[in-house]
N, CA, C and O atoms as a CHARMM CRD file, in Angstrom:
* protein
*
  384
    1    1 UNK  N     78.06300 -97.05500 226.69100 PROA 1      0.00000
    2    1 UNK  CA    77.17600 -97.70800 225.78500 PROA 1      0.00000
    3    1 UNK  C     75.78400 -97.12500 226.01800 PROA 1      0.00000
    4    1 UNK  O     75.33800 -96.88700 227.14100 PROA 1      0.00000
    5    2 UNK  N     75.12600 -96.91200 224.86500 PROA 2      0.00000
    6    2 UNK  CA    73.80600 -95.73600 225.31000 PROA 2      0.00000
    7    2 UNK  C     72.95300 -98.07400 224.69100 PROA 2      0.00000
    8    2 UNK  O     73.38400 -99.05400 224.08400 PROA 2      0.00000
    9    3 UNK  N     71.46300 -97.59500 225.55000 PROA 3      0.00000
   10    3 UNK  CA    70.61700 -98.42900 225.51700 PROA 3      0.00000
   11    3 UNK  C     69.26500 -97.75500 225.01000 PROA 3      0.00000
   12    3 UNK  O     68.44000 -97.39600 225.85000 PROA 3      0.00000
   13    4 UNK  N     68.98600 -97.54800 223.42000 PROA 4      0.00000
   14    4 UNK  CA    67.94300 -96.79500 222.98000 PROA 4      0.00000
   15    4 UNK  C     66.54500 -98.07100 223.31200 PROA 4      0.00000
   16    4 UNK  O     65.44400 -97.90900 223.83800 PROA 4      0.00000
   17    5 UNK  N     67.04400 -99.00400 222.87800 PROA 5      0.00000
   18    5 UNK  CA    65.56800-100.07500 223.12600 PROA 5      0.00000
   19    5 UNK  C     64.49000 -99.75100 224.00900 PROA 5      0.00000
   20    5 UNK  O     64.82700 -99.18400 225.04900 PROA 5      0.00000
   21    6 UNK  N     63.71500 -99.89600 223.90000 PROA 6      0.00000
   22    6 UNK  CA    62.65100 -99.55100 225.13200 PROA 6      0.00000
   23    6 UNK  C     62.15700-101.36200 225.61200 PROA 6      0.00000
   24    6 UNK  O     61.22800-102.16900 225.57200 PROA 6      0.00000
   25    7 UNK  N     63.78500-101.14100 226.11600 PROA 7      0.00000
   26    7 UNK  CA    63.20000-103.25000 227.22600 PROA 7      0.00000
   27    7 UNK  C     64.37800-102.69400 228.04100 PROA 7      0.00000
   28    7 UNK  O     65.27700-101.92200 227.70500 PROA 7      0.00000
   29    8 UNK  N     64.18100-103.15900 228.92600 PROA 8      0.00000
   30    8 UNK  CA    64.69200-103.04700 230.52400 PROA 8      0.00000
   31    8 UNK  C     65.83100-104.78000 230.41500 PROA 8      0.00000
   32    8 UNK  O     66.85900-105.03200 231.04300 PROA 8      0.00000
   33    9 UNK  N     65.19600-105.52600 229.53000 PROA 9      0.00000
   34    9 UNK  CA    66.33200-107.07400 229.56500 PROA 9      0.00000
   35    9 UNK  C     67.16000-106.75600 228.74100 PROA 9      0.00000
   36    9 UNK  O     68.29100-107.19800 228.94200 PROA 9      0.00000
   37   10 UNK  N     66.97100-106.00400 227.67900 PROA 10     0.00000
   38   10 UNK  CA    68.09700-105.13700 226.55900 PROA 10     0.00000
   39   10 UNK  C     69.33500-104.58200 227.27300 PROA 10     0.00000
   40   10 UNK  O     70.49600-104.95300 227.10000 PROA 10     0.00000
   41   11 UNK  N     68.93200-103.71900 228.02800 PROA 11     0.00000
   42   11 UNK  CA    69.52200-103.02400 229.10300 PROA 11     0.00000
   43   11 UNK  C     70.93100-104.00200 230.05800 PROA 11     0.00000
   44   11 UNK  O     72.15000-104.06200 230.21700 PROA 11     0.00000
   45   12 UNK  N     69.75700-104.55000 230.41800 PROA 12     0.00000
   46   12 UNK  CA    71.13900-105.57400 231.48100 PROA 12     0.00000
   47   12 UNK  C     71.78500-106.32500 230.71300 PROA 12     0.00000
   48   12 UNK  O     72.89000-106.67000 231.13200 PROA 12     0.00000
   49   13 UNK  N     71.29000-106.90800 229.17000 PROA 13     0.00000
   50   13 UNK  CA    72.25000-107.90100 229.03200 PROA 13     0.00000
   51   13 UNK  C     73.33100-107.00000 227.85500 PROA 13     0.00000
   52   13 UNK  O     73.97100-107.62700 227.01100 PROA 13     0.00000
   53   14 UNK  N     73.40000-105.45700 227.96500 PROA 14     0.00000
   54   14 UNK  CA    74.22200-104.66900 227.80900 PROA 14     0.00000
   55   14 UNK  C     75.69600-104.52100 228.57400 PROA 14     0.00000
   56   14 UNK  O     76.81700-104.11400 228.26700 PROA 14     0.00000
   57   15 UNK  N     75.17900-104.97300 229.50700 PROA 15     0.00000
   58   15 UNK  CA    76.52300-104.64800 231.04400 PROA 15     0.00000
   59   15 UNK  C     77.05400-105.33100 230.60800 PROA 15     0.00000
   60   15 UNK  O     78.20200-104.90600 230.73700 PROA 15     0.00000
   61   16 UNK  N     77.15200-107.26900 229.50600 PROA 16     0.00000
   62   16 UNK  CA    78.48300-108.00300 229.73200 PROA 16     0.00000
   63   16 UNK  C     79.45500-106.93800 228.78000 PROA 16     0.00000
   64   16 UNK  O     80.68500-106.97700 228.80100 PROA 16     0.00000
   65   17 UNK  N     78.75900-106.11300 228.06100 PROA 17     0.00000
   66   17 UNK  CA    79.75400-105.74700 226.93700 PROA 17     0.00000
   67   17 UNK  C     80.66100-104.05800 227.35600 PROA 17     0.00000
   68   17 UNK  O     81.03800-103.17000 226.59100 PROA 17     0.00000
   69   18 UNK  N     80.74200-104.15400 228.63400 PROA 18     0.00000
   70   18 UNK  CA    80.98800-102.74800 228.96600 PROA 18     0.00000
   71   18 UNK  C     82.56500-103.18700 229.41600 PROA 18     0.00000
   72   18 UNK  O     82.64100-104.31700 229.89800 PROA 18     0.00000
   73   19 UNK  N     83.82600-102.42500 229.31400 PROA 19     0.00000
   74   19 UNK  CA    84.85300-102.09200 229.80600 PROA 19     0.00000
   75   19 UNK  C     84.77600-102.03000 230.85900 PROA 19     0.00000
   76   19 UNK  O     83.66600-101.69000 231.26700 PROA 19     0.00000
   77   20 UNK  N     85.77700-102.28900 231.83000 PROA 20     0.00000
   78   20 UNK  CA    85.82600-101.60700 232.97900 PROA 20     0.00000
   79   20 UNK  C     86.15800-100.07000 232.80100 PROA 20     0.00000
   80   20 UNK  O     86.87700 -99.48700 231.99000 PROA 20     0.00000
   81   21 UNK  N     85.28800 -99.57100 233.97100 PROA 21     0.00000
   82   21 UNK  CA    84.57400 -97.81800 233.99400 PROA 21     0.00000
   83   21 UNK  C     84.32300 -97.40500 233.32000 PROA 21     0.00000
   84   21 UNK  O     84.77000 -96.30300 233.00500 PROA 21     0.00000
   85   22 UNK  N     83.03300 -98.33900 232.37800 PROA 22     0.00000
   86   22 UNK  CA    82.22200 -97.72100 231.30500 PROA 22     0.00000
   87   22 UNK  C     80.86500 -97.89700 231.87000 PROA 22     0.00000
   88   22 UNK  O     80.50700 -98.64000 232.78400 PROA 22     0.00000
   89   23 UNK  N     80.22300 -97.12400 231.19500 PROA 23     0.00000
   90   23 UNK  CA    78.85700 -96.41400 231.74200 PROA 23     0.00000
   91   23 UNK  C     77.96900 -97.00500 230.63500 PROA 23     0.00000
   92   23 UNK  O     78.31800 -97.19200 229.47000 PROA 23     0.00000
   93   24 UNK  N     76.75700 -97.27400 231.17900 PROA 24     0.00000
   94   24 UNK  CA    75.79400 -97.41700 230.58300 PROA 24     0.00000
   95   24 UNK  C     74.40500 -96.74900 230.45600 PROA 24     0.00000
   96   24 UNK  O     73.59900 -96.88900 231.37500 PROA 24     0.00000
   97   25 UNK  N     74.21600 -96.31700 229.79500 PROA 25     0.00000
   98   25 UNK  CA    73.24800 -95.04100 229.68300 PROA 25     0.00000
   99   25 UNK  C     71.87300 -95.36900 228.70300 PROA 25     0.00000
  100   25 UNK  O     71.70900 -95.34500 227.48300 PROA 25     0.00000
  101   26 UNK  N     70.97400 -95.68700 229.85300 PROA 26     0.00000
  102   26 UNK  CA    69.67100 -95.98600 229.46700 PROA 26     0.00000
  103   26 UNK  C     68.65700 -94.69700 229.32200 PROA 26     0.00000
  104   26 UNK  O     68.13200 -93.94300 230.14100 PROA 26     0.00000
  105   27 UNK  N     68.63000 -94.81000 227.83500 PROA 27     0.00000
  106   27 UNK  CA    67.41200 -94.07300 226.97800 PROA 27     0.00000
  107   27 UNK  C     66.27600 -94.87600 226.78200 PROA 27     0.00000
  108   27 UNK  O     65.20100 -94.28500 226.88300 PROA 27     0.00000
  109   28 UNK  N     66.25500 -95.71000 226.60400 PROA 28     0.00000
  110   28 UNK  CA    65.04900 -96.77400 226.08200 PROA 28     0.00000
  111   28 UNK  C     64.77000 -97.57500 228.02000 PROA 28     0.00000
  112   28 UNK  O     65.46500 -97.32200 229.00500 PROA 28     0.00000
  113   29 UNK  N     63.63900 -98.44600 227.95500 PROA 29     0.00000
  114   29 UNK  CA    63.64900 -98.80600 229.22900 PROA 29     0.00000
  115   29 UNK  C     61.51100 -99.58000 228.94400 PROA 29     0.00000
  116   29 UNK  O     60.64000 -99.22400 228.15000 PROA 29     0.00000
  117   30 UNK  N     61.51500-100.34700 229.72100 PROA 30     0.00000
  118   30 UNK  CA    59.48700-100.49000 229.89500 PROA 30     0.00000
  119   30 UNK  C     59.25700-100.71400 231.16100 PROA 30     0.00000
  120   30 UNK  O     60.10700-100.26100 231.92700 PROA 30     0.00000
  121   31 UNK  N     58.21800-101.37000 231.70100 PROA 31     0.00000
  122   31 UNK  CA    57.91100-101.16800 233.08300 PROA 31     0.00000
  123   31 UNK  C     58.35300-102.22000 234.12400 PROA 31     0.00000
  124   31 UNK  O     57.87600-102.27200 235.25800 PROA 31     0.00000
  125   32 UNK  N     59.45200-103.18400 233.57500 PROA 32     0.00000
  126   32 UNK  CA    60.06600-104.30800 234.17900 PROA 32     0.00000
  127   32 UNK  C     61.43700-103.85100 234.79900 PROA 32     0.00000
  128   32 UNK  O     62.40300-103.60400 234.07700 PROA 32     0.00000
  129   33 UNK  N     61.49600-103.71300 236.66600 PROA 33     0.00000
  130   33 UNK  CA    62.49500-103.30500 237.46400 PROA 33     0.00000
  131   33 UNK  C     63.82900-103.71700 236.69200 PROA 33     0.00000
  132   33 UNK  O     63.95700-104.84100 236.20600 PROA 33     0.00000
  133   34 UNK  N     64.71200-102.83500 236.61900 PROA 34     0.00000
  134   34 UNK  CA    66.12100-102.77700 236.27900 PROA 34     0.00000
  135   34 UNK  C     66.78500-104.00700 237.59500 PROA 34     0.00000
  136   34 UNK  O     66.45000-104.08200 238.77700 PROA 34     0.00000
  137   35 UNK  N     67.55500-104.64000 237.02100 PROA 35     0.00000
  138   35 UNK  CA    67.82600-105.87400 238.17700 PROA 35     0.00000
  139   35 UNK  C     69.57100-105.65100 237.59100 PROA 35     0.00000
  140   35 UNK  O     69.82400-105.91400 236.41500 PROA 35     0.00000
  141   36 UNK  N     70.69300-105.14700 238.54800 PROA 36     0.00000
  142   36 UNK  CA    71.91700-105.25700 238.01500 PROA 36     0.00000
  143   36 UNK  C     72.85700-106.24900 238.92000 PROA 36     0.00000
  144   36 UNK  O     72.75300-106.22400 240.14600 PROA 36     0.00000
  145   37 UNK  N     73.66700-107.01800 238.33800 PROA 37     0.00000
  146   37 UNK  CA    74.62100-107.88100 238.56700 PROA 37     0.00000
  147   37 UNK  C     75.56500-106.87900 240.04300 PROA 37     0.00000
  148   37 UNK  O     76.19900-105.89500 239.65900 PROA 37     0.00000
  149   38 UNK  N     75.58300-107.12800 241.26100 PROA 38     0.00000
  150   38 UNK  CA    76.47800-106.46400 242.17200 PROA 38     0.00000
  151   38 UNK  C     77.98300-106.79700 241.62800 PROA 38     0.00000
  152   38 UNK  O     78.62000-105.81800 241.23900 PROA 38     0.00000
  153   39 UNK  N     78.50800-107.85300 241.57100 PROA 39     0.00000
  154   39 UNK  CA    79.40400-108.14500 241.66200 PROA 39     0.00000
  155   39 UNK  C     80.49800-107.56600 240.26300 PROA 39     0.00000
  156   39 UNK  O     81.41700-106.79000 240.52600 PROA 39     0.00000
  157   40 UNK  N     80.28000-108.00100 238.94500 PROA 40     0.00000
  158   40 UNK  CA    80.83500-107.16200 237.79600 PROA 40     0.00000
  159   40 UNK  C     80.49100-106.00800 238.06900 PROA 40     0.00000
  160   40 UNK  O     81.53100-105.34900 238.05700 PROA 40     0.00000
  161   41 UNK  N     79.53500-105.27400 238.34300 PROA 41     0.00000
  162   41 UNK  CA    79.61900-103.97700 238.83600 PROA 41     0.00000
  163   41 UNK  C     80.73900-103.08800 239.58500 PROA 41     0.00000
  164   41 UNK  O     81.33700-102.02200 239.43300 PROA 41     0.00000
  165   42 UNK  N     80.68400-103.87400 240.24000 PROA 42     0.00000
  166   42 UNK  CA    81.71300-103.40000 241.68200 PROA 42     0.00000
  167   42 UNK  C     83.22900-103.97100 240.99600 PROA 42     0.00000
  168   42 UNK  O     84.28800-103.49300 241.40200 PROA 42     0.00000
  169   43 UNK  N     83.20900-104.71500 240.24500 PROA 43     0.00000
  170   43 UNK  CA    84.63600-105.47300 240.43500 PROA 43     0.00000
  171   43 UNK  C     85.24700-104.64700 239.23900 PROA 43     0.00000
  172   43 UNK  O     86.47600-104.58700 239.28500 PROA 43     0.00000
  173   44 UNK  N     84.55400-103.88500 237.99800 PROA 44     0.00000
  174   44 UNK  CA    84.79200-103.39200 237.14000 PROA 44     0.00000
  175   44 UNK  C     84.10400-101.78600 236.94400 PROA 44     0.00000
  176   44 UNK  O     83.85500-101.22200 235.87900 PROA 44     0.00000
  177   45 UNK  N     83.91500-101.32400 238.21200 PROA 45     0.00000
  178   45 UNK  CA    83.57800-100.19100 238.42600 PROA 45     0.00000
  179   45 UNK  C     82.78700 -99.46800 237.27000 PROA 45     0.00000
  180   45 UNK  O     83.04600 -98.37100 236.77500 PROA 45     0.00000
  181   46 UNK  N     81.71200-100.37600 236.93700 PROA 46     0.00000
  182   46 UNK  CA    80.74100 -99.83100 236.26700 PROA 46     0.00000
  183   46 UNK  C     79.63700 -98.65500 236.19900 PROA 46     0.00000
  184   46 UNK  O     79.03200 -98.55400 237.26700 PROA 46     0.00000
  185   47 UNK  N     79.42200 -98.17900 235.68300 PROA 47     0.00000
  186   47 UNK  CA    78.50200 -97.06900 235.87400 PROA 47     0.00000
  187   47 UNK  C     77.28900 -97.05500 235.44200 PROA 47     0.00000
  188   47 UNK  O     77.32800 -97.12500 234.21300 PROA 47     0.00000
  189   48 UNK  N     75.83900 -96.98100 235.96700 PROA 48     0.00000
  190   48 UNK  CA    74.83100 -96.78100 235.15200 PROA 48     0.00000
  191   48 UNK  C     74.09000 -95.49900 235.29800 PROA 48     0.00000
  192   48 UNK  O     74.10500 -94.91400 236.38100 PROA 48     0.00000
  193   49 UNK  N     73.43900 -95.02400 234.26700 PROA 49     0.00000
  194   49 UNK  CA    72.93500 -93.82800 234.73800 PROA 49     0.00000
  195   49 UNK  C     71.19000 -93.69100 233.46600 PROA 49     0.00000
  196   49 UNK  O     71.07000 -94.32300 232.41700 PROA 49     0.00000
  197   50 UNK  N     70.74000 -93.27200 233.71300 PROA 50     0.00000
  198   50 UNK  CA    69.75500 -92.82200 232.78800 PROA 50     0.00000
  199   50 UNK  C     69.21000 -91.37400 232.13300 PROA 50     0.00000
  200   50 UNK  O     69.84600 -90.43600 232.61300 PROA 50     0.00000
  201   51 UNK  N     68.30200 -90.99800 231.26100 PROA 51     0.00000
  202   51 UNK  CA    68.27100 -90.08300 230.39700 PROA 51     0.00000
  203   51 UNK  C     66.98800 -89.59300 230.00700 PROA 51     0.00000
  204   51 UNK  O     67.18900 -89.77200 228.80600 PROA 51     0.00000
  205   52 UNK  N     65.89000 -89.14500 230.03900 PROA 52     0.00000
  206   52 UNK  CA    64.49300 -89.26800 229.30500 PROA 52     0.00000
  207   52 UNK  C     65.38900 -88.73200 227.45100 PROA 52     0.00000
  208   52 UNK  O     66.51200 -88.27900 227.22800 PROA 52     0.00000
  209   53 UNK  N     64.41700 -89.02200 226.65300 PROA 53     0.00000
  210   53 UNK  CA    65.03500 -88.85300 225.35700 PROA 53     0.00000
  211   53 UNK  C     65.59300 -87.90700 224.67700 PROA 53     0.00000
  212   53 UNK  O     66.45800 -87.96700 223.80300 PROA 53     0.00000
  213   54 UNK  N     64.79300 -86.62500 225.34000 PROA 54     0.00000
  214   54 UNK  CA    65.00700 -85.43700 225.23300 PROA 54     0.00000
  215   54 UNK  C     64.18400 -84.45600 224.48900 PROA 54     0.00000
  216   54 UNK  O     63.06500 -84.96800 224.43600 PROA 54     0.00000
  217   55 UNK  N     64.16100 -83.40000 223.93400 PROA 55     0.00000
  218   55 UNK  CA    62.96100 -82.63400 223.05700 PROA 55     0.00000
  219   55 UNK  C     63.82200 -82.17300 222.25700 PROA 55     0.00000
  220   55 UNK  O     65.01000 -82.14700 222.58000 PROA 55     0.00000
  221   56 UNK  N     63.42700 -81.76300 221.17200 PROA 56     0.00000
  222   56 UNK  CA    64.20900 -81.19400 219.69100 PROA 56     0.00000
  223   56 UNK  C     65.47900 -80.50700 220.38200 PROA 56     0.00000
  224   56 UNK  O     66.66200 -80.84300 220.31000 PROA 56     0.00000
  225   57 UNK  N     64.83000 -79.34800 221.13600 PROA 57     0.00000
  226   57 UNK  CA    65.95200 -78.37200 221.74600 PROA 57     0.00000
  227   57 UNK  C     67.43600 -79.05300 221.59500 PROA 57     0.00000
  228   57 UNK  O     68.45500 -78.80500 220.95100 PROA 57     0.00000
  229   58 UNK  N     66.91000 -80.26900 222.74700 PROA 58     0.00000
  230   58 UNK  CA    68.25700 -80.80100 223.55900 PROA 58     0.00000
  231   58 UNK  C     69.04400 -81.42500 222.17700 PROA 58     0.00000
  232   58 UNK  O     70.25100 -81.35900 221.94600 PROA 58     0.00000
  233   59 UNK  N     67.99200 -82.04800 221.33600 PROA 59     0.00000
  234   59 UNK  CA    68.89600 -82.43000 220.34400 PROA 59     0.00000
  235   59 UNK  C     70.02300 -81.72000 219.58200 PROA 59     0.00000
  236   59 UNK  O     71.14100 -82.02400 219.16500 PROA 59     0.00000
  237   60 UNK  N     69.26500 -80.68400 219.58500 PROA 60     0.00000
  238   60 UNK  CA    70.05900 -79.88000 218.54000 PROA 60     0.00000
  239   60 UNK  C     71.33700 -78.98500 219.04300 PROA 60     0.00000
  240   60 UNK  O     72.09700 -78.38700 218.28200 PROA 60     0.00000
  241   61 UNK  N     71.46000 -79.01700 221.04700 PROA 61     0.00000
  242   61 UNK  CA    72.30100 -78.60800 221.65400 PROA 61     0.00000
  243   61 UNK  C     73.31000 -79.79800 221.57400 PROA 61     0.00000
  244   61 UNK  O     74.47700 -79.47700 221.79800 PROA 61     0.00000
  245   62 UNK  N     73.05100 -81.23400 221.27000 PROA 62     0.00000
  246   62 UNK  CA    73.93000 -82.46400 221.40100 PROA 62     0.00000
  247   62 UNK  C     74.57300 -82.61500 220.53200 PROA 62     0.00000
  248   62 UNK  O     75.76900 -82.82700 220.73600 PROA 62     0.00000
  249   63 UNK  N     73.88100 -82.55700 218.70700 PROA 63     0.00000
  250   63 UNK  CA    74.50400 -82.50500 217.78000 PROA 63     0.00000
  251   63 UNK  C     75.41500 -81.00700 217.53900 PROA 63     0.00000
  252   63 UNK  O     76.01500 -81.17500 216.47700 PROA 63     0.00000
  253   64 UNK  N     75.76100 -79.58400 218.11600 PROA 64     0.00000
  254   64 UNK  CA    75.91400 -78.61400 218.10700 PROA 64     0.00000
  255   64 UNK  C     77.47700 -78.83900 218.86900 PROA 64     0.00000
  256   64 UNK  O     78.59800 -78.57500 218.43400 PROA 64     0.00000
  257   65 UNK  N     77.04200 -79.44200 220.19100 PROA 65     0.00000
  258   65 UNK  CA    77.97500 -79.69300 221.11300 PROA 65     0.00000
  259   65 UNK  C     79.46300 -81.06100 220.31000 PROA 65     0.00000
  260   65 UNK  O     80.68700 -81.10500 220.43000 PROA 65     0.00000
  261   66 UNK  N     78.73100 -81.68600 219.77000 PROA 66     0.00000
  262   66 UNK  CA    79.45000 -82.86000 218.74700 PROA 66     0.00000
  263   66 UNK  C     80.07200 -82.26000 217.85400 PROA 66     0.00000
  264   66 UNK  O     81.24900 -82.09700 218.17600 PROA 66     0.00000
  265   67 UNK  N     79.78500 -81.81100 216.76500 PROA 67     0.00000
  266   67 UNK  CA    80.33500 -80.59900 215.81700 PROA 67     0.00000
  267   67 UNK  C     81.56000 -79.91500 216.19500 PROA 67     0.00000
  268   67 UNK  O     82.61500 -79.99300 215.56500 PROA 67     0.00000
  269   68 UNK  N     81.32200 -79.07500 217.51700 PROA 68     0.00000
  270   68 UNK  CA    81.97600 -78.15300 217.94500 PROA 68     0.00000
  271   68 UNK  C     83.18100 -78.85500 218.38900 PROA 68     0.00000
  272   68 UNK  O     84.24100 -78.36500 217.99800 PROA 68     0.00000
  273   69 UNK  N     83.25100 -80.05800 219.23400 PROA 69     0.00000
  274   69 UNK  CA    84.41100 -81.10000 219.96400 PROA 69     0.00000
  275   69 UNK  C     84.89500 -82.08100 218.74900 PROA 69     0.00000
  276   69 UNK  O     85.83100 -82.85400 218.95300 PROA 69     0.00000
  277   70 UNK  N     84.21500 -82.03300 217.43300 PROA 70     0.00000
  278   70 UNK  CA    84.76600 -83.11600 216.52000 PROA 70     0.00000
  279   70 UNK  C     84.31200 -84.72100 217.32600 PROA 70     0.00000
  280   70 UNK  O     85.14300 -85.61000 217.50900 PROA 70     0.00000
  281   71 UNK  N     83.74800 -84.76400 217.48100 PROA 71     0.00000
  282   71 UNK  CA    83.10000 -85.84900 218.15100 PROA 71     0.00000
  283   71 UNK  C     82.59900 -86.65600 217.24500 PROA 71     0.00000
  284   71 UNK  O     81.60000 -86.15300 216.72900 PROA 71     0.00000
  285   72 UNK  N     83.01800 -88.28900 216.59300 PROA 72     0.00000
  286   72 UNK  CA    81.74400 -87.86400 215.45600 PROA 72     0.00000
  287   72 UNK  C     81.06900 -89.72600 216.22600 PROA 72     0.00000
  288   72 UNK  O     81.35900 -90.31000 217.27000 PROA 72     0.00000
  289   73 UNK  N     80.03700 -90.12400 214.96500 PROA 73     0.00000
  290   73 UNK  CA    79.47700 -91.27600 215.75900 PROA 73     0.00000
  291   73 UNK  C     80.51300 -92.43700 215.61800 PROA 73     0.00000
  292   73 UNK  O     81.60900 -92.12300 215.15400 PROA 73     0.00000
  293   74 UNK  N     80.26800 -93.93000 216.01200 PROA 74     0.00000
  294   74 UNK  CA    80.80900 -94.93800 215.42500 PROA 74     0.00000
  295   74 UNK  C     80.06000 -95.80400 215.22100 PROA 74     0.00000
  296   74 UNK  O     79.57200 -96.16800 216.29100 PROA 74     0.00000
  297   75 UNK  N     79.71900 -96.31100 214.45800 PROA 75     0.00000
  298   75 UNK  CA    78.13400 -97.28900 213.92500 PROA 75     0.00000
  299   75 UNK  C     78.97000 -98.38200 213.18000 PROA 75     0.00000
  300   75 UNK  O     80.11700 -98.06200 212.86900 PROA 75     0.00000
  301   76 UNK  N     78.60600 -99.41700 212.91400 PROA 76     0.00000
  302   76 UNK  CA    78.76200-100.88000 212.80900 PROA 76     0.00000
  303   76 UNK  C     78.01600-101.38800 212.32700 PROA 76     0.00000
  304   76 UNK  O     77.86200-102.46900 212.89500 PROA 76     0.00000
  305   77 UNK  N     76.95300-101.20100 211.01700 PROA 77     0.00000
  306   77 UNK  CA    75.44300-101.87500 210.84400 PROA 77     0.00000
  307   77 UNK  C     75.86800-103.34300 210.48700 PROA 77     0.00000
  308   77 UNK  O     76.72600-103.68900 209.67500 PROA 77     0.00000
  309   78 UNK  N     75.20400-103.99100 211.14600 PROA 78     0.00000
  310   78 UNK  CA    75.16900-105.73800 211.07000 PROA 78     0.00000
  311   78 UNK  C     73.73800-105.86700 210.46900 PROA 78     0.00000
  312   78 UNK  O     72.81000-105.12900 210.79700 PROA 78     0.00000
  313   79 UNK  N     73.63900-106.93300 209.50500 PROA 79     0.00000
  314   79 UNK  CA    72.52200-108.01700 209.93500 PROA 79     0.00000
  315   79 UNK  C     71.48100-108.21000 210.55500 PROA 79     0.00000
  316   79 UNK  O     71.68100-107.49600 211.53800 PROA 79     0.00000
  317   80 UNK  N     70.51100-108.65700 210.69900 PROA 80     0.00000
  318   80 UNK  CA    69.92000-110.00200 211.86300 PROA 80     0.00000
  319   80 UNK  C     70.39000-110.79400 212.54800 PROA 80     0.00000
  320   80 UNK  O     70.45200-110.95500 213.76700 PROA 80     0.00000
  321   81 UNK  N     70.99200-111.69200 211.06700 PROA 81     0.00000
  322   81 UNK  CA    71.68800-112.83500 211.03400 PROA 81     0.00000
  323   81 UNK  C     73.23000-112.42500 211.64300 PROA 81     0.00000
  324   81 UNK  O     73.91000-113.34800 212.09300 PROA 81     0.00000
  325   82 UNK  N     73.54600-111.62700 211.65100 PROA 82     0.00000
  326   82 UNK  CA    74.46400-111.35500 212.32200 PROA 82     0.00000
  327   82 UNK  C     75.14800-110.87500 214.15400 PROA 82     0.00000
  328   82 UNK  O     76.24200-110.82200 214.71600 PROA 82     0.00000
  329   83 UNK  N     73.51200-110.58700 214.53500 PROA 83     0.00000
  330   83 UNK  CA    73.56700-110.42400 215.75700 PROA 83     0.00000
  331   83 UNK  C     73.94000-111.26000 216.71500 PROA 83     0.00000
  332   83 UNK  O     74.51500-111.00500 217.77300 PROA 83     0.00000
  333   84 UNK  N     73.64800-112.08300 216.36600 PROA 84     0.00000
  334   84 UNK  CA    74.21200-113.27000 217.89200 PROA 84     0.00000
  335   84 UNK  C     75.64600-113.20500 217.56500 PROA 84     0.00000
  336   84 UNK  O     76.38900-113.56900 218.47700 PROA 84     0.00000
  337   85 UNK  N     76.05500-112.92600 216.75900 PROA 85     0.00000
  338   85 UNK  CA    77.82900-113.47500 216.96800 PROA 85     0.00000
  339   85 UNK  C     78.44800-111.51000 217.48900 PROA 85     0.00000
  340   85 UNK  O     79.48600-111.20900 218.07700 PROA 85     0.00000
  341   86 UNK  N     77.28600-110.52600 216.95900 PROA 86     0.00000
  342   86 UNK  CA    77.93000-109.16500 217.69800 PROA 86     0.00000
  343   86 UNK  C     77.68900-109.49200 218.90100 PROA 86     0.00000
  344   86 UNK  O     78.68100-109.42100 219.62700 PROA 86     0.00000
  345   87 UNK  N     76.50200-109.91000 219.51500 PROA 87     0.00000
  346   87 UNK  CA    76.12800-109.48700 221.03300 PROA 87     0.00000
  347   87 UNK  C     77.69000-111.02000 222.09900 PROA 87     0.00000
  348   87 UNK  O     78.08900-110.98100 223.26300 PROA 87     0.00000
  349   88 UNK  N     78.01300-111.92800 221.09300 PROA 88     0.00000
  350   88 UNK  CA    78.89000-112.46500 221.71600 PROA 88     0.00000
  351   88 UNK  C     80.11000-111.73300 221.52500 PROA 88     0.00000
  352   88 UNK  O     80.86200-111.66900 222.49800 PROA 88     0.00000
  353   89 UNK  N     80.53900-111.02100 220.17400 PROA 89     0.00000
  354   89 UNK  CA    82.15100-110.17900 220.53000 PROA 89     0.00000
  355   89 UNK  C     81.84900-109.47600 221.57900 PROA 89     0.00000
  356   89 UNK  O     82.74500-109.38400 222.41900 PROA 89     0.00000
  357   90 UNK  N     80.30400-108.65400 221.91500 PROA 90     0.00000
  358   90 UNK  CA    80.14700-108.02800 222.54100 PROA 90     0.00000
  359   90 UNK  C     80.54900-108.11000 224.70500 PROA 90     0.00000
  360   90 UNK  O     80.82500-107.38800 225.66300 PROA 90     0.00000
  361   91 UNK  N     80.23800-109.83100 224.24100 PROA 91     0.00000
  362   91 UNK  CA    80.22000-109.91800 225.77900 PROA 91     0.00000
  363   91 UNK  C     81.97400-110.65200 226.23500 PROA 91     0.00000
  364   91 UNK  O     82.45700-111.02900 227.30300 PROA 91     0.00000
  365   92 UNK  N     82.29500-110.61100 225.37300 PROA 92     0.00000
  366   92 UNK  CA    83.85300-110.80000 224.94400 PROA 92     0.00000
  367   92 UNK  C     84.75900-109.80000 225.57400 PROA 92     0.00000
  368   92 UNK  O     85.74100-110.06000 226.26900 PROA 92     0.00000
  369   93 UNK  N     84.38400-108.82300 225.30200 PROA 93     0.00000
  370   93 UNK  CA    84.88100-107.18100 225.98700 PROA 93     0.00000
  371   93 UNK  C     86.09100-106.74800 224.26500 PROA 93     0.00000
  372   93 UNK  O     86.02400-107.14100 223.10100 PROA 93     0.00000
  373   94 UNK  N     86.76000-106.07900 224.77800 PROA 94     0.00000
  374   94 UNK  CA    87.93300-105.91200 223.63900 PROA 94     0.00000
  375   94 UNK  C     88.70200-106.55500 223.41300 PROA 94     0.00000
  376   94 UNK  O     89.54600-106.97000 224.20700 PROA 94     0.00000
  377   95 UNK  N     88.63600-106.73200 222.60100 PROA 95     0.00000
  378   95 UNK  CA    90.35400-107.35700 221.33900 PROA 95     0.00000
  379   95 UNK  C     89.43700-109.04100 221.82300 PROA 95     0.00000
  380   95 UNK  O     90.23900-109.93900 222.08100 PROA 95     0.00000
  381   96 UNK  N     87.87300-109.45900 221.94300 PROA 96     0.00000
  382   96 UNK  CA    87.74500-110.69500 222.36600 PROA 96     0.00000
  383   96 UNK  C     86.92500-111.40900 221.38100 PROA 96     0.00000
  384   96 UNK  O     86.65600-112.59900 221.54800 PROA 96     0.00000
């Protein structure tokens, strides 16, 4: 799960919605310490890692690299009004 927001509480309350040994990959972030849950961590072998945003270059090596593997996106546009019931399938995990 990539975290574009630039909030650091965005971020953590990302982790309920992760699989076990899925990664979370913070792009966005502000100046409030990253604080992560030990325990779902460890118990669902979570991963976090981070990213600065990148410069045109890198972009155009990411979308290049996507292309080439058939990779494509998966987007979901909701609402407003619709968010609280994604961020709860979200913390649901799959098929929840």
């Amino acid at each position: 799960m990539l975290n574009a927001a630039p909030s650091t509480e965005a971020a953590t309350a990302l982790l309920t919605g992760l699989a076990p040994d899925g990664t979370l990959l913070l792009c966005g972030y502000d100046a409030t310490p990253l604080t992560l849950p030990s325990q779902p961590m460890v118990l669902n072998r979570l991963h976090v890692m981070a990213s600065p945003s990148g410069s045109p270059h890198d972009l155009r090596d990411t979308l290049a690299f996507s292309a080439r593997h058939g990779i494509l996106r998966r987007v979901t546009s909701i609402g407003l009004d619709e968010a609280p019931a994604a961020l709860e399938a979200m913390g649901a995990g799959p098929g929840g």
